[in-house]
PDBQT receptor file of N, H, CA, C and O in Angstrom, charges set to zero:
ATOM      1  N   UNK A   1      14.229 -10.507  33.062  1.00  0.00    +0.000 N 
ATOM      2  CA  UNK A   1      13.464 -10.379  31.844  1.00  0.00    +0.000 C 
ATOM      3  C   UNK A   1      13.409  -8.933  31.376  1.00  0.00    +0.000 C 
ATOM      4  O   UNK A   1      13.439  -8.510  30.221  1.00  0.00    +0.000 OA
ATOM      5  N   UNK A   2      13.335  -8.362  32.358  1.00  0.00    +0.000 N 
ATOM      6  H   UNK A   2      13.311  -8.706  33.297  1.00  0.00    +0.000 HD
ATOM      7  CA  UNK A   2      13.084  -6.742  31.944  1.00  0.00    +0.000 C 
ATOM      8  C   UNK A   2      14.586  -6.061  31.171  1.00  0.00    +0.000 C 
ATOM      9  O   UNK A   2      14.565  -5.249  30.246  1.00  0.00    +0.000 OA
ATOM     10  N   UNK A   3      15.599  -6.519  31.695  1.00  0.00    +0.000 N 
ATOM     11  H   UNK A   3      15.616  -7.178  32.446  1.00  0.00    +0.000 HD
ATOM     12  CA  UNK A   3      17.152  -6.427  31.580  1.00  0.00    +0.000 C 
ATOM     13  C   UNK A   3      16.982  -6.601  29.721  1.00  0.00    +0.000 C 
ATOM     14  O   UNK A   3      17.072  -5.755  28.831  1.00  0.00    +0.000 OA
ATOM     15  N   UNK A   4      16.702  -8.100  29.678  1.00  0.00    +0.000 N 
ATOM     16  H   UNK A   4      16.628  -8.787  30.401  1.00  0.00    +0.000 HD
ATOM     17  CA  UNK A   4      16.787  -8.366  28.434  1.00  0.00    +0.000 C 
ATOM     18  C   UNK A   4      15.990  -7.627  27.569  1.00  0.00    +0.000 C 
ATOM     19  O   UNK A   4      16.467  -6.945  26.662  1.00  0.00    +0.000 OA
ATOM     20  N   UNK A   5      14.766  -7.727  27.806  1.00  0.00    +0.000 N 
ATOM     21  H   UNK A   5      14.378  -8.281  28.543  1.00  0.00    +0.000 HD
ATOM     22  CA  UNK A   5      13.999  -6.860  27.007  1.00  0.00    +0.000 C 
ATOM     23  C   UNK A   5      14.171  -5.665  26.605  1.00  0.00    +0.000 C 
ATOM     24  O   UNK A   5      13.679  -5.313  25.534  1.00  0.00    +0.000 OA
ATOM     25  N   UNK A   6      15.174  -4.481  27.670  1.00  0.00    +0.000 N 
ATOM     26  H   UNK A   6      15.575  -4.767  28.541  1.00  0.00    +0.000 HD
ATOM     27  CA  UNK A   6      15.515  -3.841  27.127  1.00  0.00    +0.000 C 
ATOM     28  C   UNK A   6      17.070  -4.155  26.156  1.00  0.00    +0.000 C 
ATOM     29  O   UNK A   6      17.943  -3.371  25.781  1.00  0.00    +0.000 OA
ATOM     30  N   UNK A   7      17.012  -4.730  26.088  1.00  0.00    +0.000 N 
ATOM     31  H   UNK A   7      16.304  -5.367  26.392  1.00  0.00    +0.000 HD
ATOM     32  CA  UNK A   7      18.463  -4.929  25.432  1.00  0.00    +0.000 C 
ATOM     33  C   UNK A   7      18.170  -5.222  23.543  1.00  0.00    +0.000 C 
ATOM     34  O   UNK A   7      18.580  -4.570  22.582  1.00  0.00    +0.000 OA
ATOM     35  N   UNK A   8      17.455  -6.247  23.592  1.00  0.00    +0.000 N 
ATOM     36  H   UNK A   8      17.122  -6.776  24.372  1.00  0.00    +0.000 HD
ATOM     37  CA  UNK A   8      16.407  -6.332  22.361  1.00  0.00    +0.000 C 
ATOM     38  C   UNK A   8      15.641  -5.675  22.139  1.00  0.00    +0.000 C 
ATOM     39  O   UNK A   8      15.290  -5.953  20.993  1.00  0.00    +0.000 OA
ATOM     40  N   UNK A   9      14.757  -4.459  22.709  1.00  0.00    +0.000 N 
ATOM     41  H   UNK A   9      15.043  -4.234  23.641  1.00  0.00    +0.000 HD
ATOM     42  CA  UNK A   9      14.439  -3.479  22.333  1.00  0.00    +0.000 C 
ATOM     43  C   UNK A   9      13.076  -4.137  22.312  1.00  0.00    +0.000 C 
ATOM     44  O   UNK A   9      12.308  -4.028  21.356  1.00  0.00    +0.000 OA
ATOM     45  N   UNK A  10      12.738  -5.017  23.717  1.00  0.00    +0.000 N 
ATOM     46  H   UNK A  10      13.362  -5.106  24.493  1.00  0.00    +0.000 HD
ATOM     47  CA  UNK A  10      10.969  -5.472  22.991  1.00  0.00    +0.000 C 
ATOM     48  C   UNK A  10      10.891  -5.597  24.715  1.00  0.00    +0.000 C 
ATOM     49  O   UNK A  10      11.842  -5.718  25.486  1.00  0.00    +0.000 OA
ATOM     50  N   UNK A  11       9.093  -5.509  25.114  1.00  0.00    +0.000 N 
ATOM     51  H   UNK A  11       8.320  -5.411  24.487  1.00  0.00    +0.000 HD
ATOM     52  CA  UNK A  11       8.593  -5.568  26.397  1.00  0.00    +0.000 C 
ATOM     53  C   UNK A  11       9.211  -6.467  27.099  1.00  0.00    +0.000 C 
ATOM     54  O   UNK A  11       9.935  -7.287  26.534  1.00  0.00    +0.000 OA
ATOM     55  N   UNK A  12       9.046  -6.470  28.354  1.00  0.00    +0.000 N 
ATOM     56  H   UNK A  12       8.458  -5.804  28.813  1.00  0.00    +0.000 HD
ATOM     57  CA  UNK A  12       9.667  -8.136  29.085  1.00  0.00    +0.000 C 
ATOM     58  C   UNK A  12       8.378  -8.960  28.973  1.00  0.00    +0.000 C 
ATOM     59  O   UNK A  12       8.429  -9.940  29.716  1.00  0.00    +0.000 OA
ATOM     60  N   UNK A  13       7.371  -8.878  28.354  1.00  0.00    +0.000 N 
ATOM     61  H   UNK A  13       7.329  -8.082  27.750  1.00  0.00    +0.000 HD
ATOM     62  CA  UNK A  13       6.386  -9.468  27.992  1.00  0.00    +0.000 C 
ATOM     63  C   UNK A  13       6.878 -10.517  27.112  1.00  0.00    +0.000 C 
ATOM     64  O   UNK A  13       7.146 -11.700  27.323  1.00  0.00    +0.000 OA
ATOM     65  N   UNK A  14       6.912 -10.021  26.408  1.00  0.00    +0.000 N 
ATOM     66  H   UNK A  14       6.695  -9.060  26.237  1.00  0.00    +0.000 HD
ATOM     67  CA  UNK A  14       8.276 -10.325  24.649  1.00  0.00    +0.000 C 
ATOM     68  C   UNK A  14       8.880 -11.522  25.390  1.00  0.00    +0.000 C 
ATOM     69  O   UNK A  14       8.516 -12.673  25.145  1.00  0.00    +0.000 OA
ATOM     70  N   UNK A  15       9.999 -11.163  26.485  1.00  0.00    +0.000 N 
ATOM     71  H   UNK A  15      10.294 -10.228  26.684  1.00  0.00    +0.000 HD
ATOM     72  CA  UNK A  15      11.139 -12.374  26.671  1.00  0.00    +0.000 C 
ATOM     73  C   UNK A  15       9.992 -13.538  27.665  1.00  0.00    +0.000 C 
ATOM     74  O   UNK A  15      10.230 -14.746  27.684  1.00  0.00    +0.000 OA
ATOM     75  N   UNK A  16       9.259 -13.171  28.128  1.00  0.00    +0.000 N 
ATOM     76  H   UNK A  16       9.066 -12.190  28.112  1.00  0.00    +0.000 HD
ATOM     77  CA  UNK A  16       8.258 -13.885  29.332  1.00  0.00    +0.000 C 
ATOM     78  C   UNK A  16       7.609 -14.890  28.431  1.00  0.00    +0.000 C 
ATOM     79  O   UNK A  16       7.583 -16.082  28.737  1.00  0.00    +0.000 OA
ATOM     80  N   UNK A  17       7.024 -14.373  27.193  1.00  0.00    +0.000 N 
ATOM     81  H   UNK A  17       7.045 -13.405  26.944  1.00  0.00    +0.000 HD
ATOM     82  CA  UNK A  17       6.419 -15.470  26.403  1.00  0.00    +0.000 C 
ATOM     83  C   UNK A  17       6.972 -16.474  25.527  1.00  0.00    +0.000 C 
ATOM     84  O   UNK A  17       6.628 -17.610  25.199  1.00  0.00    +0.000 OA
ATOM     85  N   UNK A  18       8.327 -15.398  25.138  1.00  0.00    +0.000 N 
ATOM     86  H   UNK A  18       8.607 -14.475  25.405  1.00  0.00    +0.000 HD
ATOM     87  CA  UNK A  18       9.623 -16.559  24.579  1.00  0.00    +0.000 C 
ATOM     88  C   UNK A  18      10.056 -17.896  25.505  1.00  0.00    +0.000 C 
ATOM     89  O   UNK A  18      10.117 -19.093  25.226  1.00  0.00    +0.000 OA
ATOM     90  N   UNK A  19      10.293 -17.238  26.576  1.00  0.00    +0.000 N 
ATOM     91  H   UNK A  19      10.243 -16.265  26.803  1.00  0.00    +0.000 HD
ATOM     92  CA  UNK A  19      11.207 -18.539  27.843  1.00  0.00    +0.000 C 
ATOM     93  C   UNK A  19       9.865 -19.478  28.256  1.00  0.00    +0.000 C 
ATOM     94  O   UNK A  19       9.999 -20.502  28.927  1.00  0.00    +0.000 OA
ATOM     95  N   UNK A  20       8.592 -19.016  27.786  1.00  0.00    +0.000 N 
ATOM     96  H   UNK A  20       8.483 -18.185  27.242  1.00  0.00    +0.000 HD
ATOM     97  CA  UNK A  20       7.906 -19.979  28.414  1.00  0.00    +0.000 C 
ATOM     98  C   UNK A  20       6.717 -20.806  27.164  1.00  0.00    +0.000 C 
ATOM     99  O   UNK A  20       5.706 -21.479  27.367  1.00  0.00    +0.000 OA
ATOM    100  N   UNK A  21       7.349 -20.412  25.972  1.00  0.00    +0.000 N 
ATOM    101  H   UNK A  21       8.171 -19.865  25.807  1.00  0.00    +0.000 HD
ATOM    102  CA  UNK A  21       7.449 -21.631  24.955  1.00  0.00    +0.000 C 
ATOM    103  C   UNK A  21       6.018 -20.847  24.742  1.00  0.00    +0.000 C 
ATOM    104  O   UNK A  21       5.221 -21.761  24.531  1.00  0.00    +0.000 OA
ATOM    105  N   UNK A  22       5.037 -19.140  24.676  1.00  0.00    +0.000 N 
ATOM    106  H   UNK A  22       5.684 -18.397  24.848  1.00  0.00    +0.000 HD
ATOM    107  CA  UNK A  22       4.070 -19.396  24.200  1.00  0.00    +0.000 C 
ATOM    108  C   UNK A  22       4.110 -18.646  22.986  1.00  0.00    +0.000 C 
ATOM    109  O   UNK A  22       3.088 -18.354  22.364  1.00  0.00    +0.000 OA
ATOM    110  N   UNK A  23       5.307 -18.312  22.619  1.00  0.00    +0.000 N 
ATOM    111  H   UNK A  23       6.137 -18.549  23.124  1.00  0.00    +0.000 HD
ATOM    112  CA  UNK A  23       6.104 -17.339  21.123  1.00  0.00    +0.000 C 
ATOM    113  C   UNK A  23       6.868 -17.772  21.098  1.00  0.00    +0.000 C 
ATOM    114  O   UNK A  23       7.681 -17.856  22.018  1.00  0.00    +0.000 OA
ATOM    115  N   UNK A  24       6.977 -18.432  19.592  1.00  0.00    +0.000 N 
ATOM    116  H   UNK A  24       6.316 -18.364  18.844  1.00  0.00    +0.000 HD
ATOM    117  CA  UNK A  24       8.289 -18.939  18.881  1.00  0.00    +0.000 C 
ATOM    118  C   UNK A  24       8.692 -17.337  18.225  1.00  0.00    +0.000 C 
ATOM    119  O   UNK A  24       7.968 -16.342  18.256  1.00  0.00    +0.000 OA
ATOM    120  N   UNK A  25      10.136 -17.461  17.612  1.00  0.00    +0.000 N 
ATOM    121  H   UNK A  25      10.724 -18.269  17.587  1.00  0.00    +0.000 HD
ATOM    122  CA  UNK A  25      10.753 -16.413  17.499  1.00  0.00    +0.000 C 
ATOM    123  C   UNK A  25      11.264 -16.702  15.901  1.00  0.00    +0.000 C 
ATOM    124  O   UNK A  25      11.281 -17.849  15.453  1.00  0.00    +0.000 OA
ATOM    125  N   UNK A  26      11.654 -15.592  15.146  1.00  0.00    +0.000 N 
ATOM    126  H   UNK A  26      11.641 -14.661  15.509  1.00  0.00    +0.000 HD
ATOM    127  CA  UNK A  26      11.773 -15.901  13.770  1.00  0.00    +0.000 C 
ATOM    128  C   UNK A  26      13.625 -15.519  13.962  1.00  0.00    +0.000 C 
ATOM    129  O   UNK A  26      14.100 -14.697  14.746  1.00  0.00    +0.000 OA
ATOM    130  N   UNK A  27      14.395 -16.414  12.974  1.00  0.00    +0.000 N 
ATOM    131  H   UNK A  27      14.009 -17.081  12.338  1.00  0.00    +0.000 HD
ATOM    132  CA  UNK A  27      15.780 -16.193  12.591  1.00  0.00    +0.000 C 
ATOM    133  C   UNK A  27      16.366 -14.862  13.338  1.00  0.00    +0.000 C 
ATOM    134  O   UNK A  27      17.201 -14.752  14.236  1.00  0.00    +0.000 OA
ATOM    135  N   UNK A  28      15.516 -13.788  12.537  1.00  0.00    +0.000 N 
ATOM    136  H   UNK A  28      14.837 -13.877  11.807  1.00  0.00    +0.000 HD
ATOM    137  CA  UNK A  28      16.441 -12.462  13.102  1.00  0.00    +0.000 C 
ATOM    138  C   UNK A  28      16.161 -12.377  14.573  1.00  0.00    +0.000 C 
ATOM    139  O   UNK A  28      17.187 -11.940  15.094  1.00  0.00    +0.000 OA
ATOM    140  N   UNK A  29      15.388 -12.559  15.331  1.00  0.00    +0.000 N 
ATOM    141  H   UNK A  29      14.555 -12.914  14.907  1.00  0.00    +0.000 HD
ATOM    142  CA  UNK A  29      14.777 -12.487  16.877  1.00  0.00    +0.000 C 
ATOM    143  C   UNK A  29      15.796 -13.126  17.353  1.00  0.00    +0.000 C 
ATOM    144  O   UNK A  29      16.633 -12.497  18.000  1.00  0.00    +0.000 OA
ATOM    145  N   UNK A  30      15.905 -14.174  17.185  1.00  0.00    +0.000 N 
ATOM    146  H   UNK A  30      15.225 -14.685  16.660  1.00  0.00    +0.000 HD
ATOM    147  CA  UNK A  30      16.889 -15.512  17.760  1.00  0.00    +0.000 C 
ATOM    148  C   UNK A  30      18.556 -14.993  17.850  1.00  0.00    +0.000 C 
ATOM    149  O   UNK A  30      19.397 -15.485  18.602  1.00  0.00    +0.000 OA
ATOM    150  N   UNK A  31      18.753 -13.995  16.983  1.00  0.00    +0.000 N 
ATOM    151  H   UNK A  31      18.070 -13.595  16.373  1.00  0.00    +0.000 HD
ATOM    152  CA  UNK A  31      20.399 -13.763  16.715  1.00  0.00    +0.000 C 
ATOM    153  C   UNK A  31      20.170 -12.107  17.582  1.00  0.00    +0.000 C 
ATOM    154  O   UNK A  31      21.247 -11.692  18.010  1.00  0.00    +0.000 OA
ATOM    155  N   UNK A  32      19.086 -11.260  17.846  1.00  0.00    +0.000 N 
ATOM    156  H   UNK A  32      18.211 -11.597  17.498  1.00  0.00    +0.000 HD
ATOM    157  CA  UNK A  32      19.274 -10.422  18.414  1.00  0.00    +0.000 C 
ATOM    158  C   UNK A  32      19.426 -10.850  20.208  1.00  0.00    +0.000 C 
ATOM    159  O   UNK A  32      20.196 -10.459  21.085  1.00  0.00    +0.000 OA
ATOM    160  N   UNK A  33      18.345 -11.781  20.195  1.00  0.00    +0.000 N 
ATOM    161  H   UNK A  33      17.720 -12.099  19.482  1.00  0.00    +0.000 HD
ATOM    162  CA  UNK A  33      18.394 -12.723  21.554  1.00  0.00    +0.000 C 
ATOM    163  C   UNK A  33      19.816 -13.340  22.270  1.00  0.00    +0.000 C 
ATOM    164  O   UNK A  33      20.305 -13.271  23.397  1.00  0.00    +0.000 OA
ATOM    165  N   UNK A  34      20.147 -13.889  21.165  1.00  0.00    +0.000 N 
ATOM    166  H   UNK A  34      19.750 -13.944  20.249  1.00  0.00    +0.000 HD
ATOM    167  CA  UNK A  34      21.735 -14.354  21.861  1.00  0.00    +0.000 C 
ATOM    168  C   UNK A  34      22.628 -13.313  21.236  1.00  0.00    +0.000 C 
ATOM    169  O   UNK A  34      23.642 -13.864  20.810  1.00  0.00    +0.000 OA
ATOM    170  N   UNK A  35      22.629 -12.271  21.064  1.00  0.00    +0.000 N 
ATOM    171  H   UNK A  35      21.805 -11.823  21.410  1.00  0.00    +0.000 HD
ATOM    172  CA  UNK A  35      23.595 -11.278  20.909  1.00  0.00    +0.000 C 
ATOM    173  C   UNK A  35      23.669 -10.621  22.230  1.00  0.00    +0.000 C 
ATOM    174  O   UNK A  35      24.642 -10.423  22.959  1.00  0.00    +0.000 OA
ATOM    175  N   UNK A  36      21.750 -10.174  22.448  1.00  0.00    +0.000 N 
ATOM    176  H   UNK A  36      20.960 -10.335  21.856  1.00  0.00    +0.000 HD
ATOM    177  CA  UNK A  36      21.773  -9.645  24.001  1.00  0.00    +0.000 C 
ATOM    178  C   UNK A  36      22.161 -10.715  25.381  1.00  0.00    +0.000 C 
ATOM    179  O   UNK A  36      21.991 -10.311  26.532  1.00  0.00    +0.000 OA
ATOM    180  N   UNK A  37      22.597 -11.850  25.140  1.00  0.00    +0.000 N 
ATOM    181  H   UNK A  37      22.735 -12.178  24.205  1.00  0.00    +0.000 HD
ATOM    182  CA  UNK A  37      22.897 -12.924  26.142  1.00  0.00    +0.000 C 
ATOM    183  C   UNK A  37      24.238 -13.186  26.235  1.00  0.00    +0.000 C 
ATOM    184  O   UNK A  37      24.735 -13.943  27.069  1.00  0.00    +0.000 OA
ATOM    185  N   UNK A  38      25.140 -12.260  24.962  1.00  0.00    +0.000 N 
ATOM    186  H   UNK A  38      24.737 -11.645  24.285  1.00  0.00    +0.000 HD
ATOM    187  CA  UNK A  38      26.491 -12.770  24.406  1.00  0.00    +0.000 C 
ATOM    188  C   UNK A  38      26.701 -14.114  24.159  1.00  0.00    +0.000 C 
ATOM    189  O   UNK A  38      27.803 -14.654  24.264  1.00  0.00    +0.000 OA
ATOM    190  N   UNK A  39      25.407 -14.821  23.749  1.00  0.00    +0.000 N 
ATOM    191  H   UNK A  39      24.512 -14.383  23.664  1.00  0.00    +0.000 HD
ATOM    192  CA  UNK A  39      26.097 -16.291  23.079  1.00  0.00    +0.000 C 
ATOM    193  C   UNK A  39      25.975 -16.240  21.639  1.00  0.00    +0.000 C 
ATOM    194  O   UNK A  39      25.077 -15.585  21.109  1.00  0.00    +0.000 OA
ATOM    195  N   UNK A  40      26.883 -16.937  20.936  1.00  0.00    +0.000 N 
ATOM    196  H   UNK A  40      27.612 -17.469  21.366  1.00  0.00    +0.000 HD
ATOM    197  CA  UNK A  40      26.840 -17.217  19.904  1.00  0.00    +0.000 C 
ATOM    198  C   UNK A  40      25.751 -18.148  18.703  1.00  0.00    +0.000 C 
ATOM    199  O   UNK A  40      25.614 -19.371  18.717  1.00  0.00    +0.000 OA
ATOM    200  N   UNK A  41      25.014 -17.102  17.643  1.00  0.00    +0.000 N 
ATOM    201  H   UNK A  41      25.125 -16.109  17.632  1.00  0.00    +0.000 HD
ATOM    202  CA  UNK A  41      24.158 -17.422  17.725  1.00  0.00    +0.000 C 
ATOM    203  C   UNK A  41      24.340 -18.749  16.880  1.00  0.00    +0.000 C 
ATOM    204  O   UNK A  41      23.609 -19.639  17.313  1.00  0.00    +0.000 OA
ATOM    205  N   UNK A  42      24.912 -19.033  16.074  1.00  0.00    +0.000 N 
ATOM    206  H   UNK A  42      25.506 -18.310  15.722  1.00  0.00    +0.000 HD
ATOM    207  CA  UNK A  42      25.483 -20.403  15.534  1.00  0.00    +0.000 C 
ATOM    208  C   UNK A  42      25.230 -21.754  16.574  1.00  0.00    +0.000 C 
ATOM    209  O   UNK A  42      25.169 -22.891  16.106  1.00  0.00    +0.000 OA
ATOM    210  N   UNK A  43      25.159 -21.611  17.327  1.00  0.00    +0.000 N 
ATOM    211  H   UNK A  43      25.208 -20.688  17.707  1.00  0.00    +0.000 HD
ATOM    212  CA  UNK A  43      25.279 -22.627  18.512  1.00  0.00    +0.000 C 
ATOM    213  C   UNK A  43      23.978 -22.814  18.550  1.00  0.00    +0.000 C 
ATOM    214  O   UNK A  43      23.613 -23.975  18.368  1.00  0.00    +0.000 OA
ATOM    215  N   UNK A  44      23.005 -21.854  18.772  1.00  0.00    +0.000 N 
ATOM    216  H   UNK A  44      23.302 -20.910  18.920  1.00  0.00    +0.000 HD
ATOM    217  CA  UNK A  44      21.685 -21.952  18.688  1.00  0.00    +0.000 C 
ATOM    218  C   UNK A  44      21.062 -22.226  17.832  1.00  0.00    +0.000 C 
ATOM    219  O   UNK A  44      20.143 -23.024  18.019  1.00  0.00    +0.000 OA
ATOM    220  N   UNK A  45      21.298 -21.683  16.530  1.00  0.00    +0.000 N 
ATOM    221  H   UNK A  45      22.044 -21.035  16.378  1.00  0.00    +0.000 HD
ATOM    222  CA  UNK A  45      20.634 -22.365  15.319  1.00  0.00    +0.000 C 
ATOM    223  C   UNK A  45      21.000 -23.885  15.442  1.00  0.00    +0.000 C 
ATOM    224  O   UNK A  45      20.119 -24.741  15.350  1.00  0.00    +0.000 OA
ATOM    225  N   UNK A  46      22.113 -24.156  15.619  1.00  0.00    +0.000 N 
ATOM    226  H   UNK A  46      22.829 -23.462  15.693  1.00  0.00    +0.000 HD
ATOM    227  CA  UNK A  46      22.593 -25.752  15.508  1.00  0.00    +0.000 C 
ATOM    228  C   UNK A  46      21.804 -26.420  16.638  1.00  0.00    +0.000 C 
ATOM    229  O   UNK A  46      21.488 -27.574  16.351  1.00  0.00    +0.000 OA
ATOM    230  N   UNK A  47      21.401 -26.008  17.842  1.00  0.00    +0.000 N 
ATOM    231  H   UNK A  47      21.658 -25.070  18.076  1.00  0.00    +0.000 HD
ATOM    232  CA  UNK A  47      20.907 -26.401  18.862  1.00  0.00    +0.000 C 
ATOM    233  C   UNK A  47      19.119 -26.579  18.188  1.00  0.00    +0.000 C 
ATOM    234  O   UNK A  47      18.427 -27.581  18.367  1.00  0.00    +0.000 OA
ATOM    235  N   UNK A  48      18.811 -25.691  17.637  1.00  0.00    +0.000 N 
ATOM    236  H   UNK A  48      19.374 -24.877  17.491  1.00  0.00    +0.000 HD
ATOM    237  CA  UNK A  48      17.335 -25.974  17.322  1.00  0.00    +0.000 C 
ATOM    238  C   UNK A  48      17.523 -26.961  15.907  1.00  0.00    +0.000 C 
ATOM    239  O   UNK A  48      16.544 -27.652  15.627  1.00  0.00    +0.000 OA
ATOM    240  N   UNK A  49      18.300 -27.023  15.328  1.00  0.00    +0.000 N 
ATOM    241  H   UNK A  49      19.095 -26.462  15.555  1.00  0.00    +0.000 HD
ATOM    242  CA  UNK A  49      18.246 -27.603  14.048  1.00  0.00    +0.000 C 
ATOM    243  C   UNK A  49      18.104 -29.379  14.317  1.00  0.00    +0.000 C 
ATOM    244  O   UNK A  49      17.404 -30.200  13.724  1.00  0.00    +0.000 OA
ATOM    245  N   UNK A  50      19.275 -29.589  15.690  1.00  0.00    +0.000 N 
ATOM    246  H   UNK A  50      19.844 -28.923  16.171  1.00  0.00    +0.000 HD
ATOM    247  CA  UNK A  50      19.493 -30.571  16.049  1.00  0.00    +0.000 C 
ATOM    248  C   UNK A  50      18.099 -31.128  16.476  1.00  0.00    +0.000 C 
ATOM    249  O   UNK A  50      17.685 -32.238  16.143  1.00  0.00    +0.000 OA
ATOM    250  N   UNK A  51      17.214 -29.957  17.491  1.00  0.00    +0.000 N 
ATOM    251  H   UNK A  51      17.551 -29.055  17.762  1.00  0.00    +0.000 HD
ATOM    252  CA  UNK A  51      15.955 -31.070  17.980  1.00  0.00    +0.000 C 
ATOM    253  C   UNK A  51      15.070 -31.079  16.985  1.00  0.00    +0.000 C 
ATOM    254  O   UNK A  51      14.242 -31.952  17.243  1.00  0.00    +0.000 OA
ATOM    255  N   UNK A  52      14.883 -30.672  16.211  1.00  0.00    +0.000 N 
ATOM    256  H   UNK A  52      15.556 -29.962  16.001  1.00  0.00    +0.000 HD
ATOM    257  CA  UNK A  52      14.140 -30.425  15.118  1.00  0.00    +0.000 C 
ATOM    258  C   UNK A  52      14.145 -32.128  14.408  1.00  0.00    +0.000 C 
ATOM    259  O   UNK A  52      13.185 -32.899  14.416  1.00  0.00    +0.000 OA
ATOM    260  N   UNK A  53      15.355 -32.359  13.896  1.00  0.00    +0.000 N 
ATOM    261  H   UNK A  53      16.134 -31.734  13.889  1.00  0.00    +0.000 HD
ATOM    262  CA  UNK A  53      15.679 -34.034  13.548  1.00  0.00    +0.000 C 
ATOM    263  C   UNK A  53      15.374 -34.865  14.149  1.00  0.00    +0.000 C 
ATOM    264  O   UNK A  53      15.082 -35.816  13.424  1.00  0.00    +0.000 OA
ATOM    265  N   UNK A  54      15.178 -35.233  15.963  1.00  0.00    +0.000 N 
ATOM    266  H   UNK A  54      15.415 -34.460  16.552  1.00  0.00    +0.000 HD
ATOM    267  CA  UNK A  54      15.082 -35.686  16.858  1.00  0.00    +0.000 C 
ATOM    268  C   UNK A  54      13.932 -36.172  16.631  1.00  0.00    +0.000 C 
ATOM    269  O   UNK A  54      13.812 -37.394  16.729  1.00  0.00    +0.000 OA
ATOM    270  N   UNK A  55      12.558 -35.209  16.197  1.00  0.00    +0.000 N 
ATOM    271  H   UNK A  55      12.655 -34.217  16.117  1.00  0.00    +0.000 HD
ATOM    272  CA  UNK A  55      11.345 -35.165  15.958  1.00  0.00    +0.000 C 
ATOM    273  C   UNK A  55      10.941 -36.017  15.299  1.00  0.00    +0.000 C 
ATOM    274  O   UNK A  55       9.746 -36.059  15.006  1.00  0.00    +0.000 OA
TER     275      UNK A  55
């Protein structure tokens, strides 16, 4: 967590409350997030878009 956090440039507080669902994250967060993970962030938008419908 700390790794990442510095990578995004935010506390490991920041990634601790993201991974454990108690901060949702806005568009730009989400593409700095999987930039610092090297995934593609397309995949992820499509991944949340998808459960989103599910709903």
């Amino acid at each position: 967590m700390r790794d990442l956090g510095e990578r995004i440039g935010e506390p490991h507080s920041f990634v601790q409350k993201v991974e454990s669902m108690e901060r949702r994250i806005d568009v730009y967060e989400l593409v700095q997030y999987c930039k610092a993970l090297e995934q593609n962030p397309h995949i992820a938008i499509r991944i949340v878009m998808e459960a989103s419908e599910s709903k």
